[in-house]
VOKOL-972697 format. One line per 8 residues: for each residue y negated, x negated, z of C-alpha. Coordinates in steps of 0.5 Angstrom, whole numbers, padded with zeros to 4 digits. Each point is the difference from the previous one (the first is absolute). Layout:
# VOKOL-972697
Y X Z ~ ...
***
This chain:
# VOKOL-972697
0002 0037 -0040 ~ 0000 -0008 0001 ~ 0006 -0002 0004 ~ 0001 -0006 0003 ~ 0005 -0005 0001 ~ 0004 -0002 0007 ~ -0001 -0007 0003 ~ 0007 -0002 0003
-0001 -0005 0005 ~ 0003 -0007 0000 ~ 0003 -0004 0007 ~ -0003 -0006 0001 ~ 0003 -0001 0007 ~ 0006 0000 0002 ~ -0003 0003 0008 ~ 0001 0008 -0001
-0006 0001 0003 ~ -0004 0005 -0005 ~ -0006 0003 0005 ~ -0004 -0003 0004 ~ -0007 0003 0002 ~ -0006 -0005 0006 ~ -0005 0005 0002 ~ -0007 -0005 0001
-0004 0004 0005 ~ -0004 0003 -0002 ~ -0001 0001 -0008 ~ 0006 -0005 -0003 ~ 0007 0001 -0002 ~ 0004 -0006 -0003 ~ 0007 0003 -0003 ~ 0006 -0003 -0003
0004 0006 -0004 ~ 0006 -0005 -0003 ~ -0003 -0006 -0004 ~ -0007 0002 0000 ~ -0005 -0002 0005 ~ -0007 0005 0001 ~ -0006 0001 0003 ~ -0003 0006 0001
-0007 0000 0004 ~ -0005 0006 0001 ~ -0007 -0001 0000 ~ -0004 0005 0004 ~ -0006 0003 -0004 ~ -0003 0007 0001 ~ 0001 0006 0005 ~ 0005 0002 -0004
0002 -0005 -0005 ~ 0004 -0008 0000 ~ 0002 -0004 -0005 ~ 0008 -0003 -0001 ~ 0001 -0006 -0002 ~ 0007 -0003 -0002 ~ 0001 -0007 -0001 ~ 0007 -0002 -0004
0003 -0007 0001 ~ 0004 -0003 -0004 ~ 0004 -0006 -0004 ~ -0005 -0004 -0004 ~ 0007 -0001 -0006 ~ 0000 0008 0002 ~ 0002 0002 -0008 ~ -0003 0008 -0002
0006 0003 0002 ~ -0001 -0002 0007 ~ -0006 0000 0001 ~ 0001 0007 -0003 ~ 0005 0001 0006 ~ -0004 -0003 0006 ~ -0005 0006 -0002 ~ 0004 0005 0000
***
């Protein structure tokens, strides 16, 4: 059984905001969970099938580790 490591997360601000979700009628949703900003937009397809697609936003100096926490 492969294990896999805990990400830990970083502060970037100093603001104590770790939450916020906008819902934007009628199939996008932007989120902010702590230091990342996101995008999840689902796509309708057939009767009974929808694509979800989810947009990560991120520093362009960003270093591995953090992008590894953006992702998270």
């Amino acid at each position: 059984m492969t294990r896999s490591l805990a990400v830990a997360g970083h502060p970037e601000f100093d603001v104590g905001i770790t939450l916020v979700i906008r819902s934007i009628f009628p199939n996008v949703v932007v989120q902010q969970i702590a230091n990342t900003l996101a995008v999840r937009q689902s796509n309708p397809g057939k009767t009974n099938a929808f694509e979800l697609v989810w947009t990560h936003f991120g520093d362009a100096d960003d270093d591995a580790q953090m992008r590894a926490i953006r992702l998270k």
